[in-house]
Structure formats: structure tokens, C-alpha cells
Biotite code that builds the C-alpha atoms (Angstrom):
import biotite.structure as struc

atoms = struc.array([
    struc.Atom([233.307, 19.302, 196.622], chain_id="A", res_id=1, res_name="UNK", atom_name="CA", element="C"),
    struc.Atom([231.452, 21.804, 199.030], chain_id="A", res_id=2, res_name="UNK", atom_name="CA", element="C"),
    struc.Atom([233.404, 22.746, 202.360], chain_id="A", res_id=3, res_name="UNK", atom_name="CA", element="C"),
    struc.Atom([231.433, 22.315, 205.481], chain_id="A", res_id=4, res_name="UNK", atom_name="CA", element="C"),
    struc.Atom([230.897, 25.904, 206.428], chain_id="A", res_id=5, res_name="UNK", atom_name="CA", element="C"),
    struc.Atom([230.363, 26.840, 202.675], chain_id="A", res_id=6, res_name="UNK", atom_name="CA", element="C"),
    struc.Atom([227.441, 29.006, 202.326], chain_id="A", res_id=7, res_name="UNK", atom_name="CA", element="C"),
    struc.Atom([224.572, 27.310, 200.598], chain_id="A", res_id=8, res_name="UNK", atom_name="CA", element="C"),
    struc.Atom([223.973, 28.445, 196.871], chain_id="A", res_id=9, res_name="UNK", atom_name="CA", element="C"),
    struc.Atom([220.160, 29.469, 197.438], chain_id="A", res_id=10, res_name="UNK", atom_name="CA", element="C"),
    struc.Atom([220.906, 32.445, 199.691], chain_id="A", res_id=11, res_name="UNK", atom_name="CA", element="C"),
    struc.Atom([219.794, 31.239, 202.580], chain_id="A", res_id=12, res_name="UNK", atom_name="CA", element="C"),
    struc.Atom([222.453, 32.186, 204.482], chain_id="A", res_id=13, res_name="UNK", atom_name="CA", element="C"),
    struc.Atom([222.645, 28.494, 205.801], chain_id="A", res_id=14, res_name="UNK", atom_name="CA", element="C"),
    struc.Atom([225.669, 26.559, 205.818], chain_id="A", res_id=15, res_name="UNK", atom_name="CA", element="C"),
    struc.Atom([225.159, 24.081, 202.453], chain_id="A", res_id=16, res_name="UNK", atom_name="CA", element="C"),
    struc.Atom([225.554, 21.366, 204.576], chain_id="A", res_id=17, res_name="UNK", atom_name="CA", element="C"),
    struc.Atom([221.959, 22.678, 206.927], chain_id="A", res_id=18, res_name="UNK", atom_name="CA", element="C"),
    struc.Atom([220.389, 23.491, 203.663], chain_id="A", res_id=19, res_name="UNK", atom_name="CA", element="C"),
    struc.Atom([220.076, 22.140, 200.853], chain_id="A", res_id=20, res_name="UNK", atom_name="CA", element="C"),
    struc.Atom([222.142, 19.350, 200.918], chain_id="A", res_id=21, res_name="UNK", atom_name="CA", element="C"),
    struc.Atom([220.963, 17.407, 202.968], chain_id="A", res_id=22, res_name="UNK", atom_name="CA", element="C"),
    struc.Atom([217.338, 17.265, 200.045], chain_id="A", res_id=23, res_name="UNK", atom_name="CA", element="C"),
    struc.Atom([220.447, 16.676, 197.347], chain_id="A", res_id=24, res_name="UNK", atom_name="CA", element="C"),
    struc.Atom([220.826, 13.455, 199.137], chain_id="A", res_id=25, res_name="UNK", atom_name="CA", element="C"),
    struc.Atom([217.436, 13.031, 200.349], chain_id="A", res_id=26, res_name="UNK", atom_name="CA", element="C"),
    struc.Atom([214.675, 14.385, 198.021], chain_id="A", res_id=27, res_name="UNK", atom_name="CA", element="C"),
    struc.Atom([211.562, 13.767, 200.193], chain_id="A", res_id=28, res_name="UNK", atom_name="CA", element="C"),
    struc.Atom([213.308, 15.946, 203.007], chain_id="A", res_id=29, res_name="UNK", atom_name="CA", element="C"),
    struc.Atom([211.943, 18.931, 201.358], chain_id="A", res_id=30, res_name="UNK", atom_name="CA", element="C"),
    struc.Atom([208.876, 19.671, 203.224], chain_id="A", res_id=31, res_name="UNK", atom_name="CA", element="C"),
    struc.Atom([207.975, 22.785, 201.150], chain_id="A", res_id=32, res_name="UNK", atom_name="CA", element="C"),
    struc.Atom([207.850, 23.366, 197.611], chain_id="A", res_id=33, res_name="UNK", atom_name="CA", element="C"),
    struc.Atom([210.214, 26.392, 198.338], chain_id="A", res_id=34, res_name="UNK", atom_name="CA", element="C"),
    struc.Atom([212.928, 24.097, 199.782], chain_id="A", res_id=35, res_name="UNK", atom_name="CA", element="C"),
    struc.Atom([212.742, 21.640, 196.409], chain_id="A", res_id=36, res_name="UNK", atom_name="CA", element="C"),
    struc.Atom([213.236, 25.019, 194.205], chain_id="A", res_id=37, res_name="UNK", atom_name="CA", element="C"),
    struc.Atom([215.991, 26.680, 196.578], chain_id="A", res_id=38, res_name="UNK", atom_name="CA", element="C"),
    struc.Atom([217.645, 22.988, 196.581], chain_id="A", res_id=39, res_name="UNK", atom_name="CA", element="C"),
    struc.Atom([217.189, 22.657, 192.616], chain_id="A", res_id=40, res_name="UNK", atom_name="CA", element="C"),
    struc.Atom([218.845, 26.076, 192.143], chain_id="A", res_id=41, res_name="UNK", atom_name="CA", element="C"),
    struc.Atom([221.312, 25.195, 194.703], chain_id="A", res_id=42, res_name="UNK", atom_name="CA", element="C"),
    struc.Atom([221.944, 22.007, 192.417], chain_id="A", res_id=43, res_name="UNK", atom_name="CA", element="C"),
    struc.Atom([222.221, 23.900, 189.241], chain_id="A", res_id=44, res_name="UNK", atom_name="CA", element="C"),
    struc.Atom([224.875, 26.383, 190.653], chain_id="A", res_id=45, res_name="UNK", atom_name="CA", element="C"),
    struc.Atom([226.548, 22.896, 191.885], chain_id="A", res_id=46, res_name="UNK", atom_name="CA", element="C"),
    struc.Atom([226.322, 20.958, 188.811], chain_id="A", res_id=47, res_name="UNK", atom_name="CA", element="C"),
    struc.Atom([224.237, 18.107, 190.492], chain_id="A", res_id=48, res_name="UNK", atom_name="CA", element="C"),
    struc.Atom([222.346, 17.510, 186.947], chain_id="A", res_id=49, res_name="UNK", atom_name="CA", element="C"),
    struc.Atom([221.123, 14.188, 188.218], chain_id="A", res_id=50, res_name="UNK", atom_name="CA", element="C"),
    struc.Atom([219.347, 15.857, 191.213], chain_id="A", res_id=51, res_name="UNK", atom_name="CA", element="C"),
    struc.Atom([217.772, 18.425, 188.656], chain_id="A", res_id=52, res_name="UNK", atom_name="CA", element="C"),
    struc.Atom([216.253, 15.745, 186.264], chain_id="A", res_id=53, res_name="UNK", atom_name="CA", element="C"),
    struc.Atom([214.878, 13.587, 189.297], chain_id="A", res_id=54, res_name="UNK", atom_name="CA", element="C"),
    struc.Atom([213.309, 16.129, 190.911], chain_id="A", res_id=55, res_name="UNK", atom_name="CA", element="C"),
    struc.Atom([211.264, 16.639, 187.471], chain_id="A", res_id=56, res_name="UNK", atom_name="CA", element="C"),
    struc.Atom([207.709, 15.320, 187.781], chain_id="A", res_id=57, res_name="UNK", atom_name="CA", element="C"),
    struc.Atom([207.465, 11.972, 186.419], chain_id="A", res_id=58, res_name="UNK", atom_name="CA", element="C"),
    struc.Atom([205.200, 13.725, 183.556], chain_id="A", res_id=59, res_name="UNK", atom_name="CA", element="C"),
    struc.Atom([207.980, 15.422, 182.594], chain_id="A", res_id=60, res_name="UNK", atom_name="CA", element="C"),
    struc.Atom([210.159, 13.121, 181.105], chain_id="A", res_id=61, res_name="UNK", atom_name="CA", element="C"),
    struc.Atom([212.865, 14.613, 182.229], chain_id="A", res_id=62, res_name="UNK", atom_name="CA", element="C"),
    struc.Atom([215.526, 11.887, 181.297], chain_id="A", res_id=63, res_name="UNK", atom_name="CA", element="C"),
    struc.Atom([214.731, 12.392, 177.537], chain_id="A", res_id=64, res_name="UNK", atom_name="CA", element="C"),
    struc.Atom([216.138, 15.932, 178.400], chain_id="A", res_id=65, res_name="UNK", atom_name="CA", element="C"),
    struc.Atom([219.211, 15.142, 180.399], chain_id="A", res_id=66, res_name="UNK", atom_name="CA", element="C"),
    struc.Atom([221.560, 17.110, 177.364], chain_id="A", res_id=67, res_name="UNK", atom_name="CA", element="C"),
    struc.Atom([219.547, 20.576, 177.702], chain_id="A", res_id=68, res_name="UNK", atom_name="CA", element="C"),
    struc.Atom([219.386, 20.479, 181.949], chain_id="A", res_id=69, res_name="UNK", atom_name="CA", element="C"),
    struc.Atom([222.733, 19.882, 181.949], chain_id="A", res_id=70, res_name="UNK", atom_name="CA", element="C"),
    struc.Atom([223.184, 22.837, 179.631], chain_id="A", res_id=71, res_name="UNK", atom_name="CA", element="C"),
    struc.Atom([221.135, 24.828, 181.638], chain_id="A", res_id=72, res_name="UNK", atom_name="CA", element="C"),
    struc.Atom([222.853, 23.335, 184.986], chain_id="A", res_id=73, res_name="UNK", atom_name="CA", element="C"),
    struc.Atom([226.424, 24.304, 183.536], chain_id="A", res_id=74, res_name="UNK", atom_name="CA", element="C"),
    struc.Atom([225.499, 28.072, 183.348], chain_id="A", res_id=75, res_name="UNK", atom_name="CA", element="C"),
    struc.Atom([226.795, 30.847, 185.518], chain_id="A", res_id=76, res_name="UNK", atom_name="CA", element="C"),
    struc.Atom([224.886, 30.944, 187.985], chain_id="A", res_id=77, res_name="UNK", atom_name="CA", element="C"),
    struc.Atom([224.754, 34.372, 189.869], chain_id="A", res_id=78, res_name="UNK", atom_name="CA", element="C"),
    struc.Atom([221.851, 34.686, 192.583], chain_id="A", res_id=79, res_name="UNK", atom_name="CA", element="C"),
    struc.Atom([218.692, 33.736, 193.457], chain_id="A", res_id=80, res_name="UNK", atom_name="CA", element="C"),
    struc.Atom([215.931, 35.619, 194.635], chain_id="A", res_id=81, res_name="UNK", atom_name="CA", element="C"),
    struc.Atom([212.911, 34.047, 196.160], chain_id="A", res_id=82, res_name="UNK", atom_name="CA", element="C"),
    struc.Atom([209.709, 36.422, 195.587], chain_id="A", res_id=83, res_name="UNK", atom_name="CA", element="C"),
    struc.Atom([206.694, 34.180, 197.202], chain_id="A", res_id=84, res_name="UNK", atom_name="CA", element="C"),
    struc.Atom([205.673, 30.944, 198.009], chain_id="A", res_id=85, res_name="UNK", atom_name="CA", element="C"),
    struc.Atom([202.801, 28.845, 198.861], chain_id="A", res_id=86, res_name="UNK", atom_name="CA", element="C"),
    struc.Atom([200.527, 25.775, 199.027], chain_id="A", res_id=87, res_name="UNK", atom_name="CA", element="C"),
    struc.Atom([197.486, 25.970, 197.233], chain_id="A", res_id=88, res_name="UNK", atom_name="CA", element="C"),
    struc.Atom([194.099, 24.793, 199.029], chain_id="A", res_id=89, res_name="UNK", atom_name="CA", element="C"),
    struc.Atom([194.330, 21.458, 196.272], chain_id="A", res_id=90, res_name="UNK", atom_name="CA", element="C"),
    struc.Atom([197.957, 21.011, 197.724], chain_id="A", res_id=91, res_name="UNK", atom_name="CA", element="C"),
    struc.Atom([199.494, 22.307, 194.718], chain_id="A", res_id=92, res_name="UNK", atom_name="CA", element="C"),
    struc.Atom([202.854, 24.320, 195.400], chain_id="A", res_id=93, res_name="UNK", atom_name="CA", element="C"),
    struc.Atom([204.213, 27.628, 193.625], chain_id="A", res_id=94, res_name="UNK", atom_name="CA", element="C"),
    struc.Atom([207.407, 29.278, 194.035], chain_id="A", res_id=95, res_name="UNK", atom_name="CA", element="C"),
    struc.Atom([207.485, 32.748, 192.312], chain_id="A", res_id=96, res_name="UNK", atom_name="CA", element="C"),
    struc.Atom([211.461, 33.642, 192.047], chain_id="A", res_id=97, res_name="UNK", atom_name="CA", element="C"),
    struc.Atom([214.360, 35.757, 189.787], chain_id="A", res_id=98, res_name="UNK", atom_name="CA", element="C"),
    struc.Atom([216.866, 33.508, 189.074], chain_id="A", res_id=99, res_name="UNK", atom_name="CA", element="C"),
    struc.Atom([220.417, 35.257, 187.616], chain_id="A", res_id=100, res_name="UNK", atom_name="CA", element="C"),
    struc.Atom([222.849, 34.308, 185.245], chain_id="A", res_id=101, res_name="UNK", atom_name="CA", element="C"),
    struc.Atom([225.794, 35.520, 182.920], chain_id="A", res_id=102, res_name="UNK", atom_name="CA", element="C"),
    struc.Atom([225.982, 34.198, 179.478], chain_id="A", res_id=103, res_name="UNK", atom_name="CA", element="C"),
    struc.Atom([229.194, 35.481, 177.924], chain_id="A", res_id=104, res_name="UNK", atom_name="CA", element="C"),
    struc.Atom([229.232, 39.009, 178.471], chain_id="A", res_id=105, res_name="UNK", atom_name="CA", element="C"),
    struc.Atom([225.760, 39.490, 179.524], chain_id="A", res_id=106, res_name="UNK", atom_name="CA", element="C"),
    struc.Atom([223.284, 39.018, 182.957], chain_id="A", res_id=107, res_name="UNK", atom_name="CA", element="C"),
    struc.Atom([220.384, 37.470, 182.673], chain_id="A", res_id=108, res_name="UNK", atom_name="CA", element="C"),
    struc.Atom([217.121, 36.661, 184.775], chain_id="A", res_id=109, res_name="UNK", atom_name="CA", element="C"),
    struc.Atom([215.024, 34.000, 184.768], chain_id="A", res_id=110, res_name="UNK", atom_name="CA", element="C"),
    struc.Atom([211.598, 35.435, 186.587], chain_id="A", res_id=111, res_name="UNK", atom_name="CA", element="C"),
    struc.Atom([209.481, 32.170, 187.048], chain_id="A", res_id=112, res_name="UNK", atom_name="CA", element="C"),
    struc.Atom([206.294, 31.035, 189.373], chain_id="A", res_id=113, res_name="UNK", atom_name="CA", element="C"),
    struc.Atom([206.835, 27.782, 189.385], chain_id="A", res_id=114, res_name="UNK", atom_name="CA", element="C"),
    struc.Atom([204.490, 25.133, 190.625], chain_id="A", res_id=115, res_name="UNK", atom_name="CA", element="C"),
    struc.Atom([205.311, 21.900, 192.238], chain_id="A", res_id=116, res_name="UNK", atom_name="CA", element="C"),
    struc.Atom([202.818, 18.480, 193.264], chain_id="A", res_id=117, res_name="UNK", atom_name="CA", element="C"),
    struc.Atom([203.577, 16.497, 196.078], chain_id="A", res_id=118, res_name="UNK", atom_name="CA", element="C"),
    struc.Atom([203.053, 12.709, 195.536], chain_id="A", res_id=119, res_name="UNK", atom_name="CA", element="C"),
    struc.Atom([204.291, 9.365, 196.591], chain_id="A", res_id=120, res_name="UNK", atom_name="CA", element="C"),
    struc.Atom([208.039, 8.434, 196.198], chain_id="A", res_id=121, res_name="UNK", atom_name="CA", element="C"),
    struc.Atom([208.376, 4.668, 197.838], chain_id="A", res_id=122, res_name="UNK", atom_name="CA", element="C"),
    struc.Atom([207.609, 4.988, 201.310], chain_id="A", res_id=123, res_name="UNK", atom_name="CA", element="C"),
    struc.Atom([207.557, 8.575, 201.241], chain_id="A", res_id=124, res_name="UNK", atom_name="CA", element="C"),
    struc.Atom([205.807, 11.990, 199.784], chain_id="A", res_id=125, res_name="UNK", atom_name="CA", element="C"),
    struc.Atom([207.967, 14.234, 197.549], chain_id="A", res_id=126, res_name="UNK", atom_name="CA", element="C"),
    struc.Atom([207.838, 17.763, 196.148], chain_id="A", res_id=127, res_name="UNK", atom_name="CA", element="C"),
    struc.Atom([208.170, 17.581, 192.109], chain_id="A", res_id=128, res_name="UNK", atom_name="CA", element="C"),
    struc.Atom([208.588, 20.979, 189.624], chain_id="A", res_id=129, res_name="UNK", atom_name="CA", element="C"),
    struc.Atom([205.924, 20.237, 187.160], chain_id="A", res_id=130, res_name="UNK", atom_name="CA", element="C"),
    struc.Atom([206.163, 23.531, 184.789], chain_id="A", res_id=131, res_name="UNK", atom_name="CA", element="C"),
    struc.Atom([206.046, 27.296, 185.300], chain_id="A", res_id=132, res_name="UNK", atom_name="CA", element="C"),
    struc.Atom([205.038, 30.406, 184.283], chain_id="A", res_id=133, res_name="UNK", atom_name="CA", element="C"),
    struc.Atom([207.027, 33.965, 183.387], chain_id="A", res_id=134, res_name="UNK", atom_name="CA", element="C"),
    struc.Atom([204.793, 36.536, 185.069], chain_id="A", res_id=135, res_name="UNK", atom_name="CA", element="C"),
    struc.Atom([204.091, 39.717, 183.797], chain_id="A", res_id=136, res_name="UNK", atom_name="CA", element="C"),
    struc.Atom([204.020, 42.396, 185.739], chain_id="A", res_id=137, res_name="UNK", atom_name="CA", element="C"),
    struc.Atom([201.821, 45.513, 185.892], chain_id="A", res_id=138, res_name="UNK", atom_name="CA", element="C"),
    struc.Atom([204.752, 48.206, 185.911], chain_id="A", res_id=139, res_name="UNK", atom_name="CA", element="C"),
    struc.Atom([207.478, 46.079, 184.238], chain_id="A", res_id=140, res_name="UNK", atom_name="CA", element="C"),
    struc.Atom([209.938, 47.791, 181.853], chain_id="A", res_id=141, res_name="UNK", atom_name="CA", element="C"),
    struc.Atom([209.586, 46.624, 178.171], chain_id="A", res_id=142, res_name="UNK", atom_name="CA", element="C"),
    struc.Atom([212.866, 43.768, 177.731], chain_id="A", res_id=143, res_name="UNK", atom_name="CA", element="C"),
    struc.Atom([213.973, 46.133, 175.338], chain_id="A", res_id=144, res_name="UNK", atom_name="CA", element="C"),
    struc.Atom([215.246, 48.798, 177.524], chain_id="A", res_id=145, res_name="UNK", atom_name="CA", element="C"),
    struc.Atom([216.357, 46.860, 180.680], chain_id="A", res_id=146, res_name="UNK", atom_name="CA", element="C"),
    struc.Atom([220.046, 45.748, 180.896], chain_id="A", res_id=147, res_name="UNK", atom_name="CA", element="C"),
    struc.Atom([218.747, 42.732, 182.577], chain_id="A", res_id=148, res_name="UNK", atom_name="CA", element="C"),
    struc.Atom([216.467, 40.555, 180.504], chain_id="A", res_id=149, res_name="UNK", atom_name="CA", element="C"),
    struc.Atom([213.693, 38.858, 182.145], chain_id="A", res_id=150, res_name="UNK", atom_name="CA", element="C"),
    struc.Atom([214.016, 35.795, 179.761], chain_id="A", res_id=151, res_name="UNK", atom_name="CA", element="C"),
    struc.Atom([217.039, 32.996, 179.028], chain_id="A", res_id=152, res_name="UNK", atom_name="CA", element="C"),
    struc.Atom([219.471, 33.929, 176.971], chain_id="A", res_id=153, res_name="UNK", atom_name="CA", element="C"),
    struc.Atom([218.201, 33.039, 173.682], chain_id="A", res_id=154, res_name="UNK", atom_name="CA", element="C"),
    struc.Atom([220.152, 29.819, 170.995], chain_id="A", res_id=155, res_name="UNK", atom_name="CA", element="C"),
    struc.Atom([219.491, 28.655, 167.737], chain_id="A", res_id=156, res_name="UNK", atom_name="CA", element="C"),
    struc.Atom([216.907, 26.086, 169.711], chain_id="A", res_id=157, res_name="UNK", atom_name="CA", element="C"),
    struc.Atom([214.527, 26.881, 171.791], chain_id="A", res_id=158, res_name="UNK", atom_name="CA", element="C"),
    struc.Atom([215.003, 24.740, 175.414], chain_id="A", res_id=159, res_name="UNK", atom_name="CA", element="C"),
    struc.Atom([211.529, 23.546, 176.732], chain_id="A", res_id=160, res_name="UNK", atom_name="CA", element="C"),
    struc.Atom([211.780, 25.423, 179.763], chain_id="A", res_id=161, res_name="UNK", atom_name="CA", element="C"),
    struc.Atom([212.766, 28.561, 177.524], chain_id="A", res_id=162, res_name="UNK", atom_name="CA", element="C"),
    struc.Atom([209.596, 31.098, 176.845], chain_id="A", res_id=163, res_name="UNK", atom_name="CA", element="C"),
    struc.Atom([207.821, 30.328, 174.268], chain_id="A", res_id=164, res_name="UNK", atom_name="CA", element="C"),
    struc.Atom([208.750, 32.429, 171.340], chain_id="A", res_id=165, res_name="UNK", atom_name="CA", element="C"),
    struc.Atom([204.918, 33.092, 170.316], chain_id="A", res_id=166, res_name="UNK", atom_name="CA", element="C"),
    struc.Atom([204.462, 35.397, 173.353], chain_id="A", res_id=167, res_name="UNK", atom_name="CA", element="C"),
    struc.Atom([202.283, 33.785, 175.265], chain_id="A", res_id=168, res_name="UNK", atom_name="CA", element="C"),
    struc.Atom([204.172, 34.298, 178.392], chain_id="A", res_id=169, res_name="UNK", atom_name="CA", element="C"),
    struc.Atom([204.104, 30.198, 178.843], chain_id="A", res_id=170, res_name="UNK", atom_name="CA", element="C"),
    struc.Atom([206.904, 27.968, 178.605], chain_id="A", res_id=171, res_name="UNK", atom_name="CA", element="C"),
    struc.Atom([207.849, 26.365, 175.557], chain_id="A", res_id=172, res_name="UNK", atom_name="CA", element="C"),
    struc.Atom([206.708, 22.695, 176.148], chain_id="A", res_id=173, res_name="UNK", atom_name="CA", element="C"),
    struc.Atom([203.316, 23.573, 177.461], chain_id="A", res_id=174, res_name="UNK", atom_name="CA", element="C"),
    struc.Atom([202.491, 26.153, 174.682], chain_id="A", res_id=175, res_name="UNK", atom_name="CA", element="C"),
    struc.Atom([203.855, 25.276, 171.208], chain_id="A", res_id=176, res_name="UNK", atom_name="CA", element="C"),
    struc.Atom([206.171, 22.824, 171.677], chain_id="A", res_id=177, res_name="UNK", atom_name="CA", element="C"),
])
């Protein structure tokens, strides 16, 4: 259980309790698409797997998926680096971020621009992740010769939020999964 001055997860430098959990009570709190992805890496780092797979867009199906989040929630996670956000002229949101984490002896990052959809929850408007993109960019070291990859760590199955292995730079379950 988080102290009350513990520093929130997402870097913020907020107290946790100014932060982000106050959305891990209350998802429609989050008023940007940048506060639902600080507060779902804020959940992974605290293991708050039910957060994670409600804050899924309904499309998602997240539920069906509750055993890999919570794989992915139980990882080490290290840091989080928020790159850019915004809200698109059709009210669209994307988050562009490096996410870190060890797997055994290894760091790994998780570069993502992510992209969020605001829609009715009850009474109220909510912030969703609906799927992402690994960017590529212009001047980026080849994987091969960085110590830190730019991709999850890689299992015998491929998650659906885990590259796809084709190369097409999308994720898994919008490219051939």
C-alpha cells in the first residue's frame, strides 16, 4: 500500500496521492489522454491489473486478456518518459512515451505513441488506450547495437501489445494477429 507522501510512479514528481491515484479510483478524472497513460503506467508499476484492463477501450476486449496484462503489469518497471502529447482536431488523443523495464538481467524500452478516444462512461466522459504504434525514428540506432532495446522483451508467444514480428512497426493485434 502506497504511503501518502510516496512519489507517484509516472515521474511526475507529484505525491501518488495528487497524481495518479486519485484516476486509479476515479477513471473519468483524467482530463487528458496524458494523465490516463501516466496513471496506466503508474498502475502497472503498482500492480493495479484491474485498472489496466478497464481503462482498455471497450473494442479491446481487454478482459479476454486479463493473464498477459497482468504479465505485463508484474514486470519491473523502471521509468517512464513522456515524449509528447496531444488532442487531435477529431478529439482523438496520442501519447508518444519510452517506457523502461528489466527482464532478468536485461533493460528494456517500450517506445510507443499511443492513442486514446474519449467517450461516454455512465454519467461521465472517459479517456480509453485504444492501440499504438512503435515509431521509427530518422537517426535511430539499429536494435542490434543498442544495449537498450526499443521493443519488449521477446517469449515463446507473442503478447498483442508486443510488435509485430513481421516488421511492420505495428502492434501485434492490429497487424497479423
Amino acid at each position: 500500500m502506497p504511503t501518502p507522501t510516496q512519489l507517484c510512479p509516472c515521474g511526475s514528481q507529484k505525491e501518488l496521492a495528487n497524481c495518479c491515484q486519485p484516476i486509479h479510483q476515479v477513471p473519468t478524472r483524467a482530463q487528458h489522454p496524458e494523465q490516463l497513460m501516466r496513471a496506466r503506467y503508474s498502475a502497472h508499476v503498482l500492480g493495479l491489473v484491474d485498472f489496466v484492463v478497464a481503462t482498455y477501450h471497450p473494442s479491446c476486449e481487454a478482459e479476454q486478456y486479463r493473464e498477459a496484462i497482468a504479465d505485463s503489469v508484474h514486470s519491473q518497471w523502471l521509468g517512464l518518459e513522456v515524449i509528447s502529447s496531444e488532442i487531435a482536431d477529431n478529439g482523438e488523443g496520442f501519447v508518444e512515451f519510452k517506457a523502461y523495464y528489466q527482464d532478468g538481467e536485461e533493460e528494456f524500452c517500450l517506445h510507443e505513441r499511443s492513442r486514446f478516444l474519449r467517450e461516454p462512461a455512465g454519467n461521465e466522459m472517459q479517456w480509453y488506450y485504444i492501440d499504438g504504434e512503435y515509431p521509427h525514428q530518422p537517426n535511430e540506432v539499429p536494435e542490434a547495437t543498442v544495449s537498450v532495446s526499443t521493443v519488449p522483451a521477446v517469449s515463446d508467444k507473442v503478447g498483442r501489445n508486443d510488435p509485430c514480428p513481421c516488421g511492420s512497426g505495428k502492434k501485434y493485434k492490429k497487424c497479423c494477429g
